[in-house]
Every structure is written in structure tokens, then in C-alpha cells.
C-alpha beads as a LAMMPS data file, in Angstrom:
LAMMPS data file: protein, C-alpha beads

56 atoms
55 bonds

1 atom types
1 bond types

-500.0 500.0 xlo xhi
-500.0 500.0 ylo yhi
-500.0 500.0 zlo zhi

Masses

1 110.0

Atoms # bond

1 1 1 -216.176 255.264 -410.796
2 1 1 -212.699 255.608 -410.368
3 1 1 -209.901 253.529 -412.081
4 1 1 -207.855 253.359 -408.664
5 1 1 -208.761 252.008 -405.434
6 1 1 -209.977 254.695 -402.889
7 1 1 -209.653 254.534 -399.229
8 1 1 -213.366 253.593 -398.913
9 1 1 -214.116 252.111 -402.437
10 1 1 -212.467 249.452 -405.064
11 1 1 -211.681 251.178 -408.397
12 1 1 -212.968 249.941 -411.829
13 1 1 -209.990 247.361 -412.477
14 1 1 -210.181 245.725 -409.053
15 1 1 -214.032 245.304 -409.607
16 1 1 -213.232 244.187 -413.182
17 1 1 -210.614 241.732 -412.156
18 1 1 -212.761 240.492 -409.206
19 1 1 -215.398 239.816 -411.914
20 1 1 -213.878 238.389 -414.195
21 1 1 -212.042 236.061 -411.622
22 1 1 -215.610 234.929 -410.452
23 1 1 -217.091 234.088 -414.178
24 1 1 -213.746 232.175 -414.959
25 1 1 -214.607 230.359 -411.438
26 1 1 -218.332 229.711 -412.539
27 1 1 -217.310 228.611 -416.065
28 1 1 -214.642 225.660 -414.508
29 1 1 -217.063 224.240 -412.029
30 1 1 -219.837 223.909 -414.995
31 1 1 -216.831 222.049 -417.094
32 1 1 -215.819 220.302 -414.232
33 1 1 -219.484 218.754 -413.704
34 1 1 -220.225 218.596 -417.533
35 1 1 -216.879 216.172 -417.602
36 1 1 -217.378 213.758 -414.855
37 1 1 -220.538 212.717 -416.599
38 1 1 -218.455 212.093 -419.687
39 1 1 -216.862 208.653 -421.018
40 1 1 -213.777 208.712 -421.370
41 1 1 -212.618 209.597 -425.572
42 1 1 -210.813 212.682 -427.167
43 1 1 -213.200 215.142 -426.495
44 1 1 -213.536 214.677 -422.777
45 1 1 -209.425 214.538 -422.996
46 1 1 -209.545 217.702 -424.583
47 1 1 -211.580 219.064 -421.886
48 1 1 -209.504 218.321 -419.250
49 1 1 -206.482 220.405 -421.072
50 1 1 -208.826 223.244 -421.121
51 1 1 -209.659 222.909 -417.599
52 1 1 -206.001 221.983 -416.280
53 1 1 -205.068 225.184 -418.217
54 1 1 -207.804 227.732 -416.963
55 1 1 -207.747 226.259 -413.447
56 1 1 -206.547 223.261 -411.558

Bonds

1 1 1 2
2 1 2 3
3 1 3 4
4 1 4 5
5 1 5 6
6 1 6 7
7 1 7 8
8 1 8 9
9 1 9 10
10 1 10 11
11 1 11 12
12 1 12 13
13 1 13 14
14 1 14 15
15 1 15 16
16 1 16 17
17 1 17 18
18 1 18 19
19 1 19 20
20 1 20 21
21 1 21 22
22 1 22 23
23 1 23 24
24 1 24 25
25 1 25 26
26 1 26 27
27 1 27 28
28 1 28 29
29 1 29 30
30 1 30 31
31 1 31 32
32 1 32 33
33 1 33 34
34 1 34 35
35 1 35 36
36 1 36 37
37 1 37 38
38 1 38 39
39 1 39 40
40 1 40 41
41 1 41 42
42 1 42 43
43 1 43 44
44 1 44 45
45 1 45 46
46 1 46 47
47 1 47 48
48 1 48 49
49 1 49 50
50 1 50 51
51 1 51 52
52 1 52 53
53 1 53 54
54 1 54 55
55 1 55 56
């Protein structure tokens, strides 16, 4: 696989970024849902940083 985008395929580091895009994606809407079930105290505070800084 190329590094570089062809004119029919995606190189490595757009399917990379595309990836790793998705998984960060994944990962925030499993926080979000974990959080909303949480009372509010330091830890779920502390979550929310984590998720205001990694996504919206």
C-alpha cells in the first residue's frame, strides 16, 4: 500500500487517519453513555474534561 493517495485508492496515512478518527469517535460515545449514568462527584467531573477535550 502506498503512503500517498492514488487516483483510484487512499494511501496508508489517509486510511490511518480515517481510522483512528473512527476509534476516537467510538471511544467518546462509550464515555458519553458511561457518564450520563453517573452521579454527579469528581470523577464524573473529570470525565467530562476528558471528553470536552477529545471531542465536544
Amino acid at each position: 500500500m502506498r503512503l500517498k493517495n492514488s487516483e483510484n485508492n487512499y494511501g496508508l496515512i489517509s486510511t490511518l487517519f480515517h481510522w483512528s478518527i473512527a476509534i476516537l469517535m467510538i471511544g467518546l460515545l462509550i464515555l458519553d453513555l458511561y457518564m450520563v449514568s453517573l452521579l454527579i462527584s469528581l470523577h464524573k467531573l473529570k470525565l467530562y474534561g476528558w471528553h470536552k477535550e477529545y471531542g465536544f
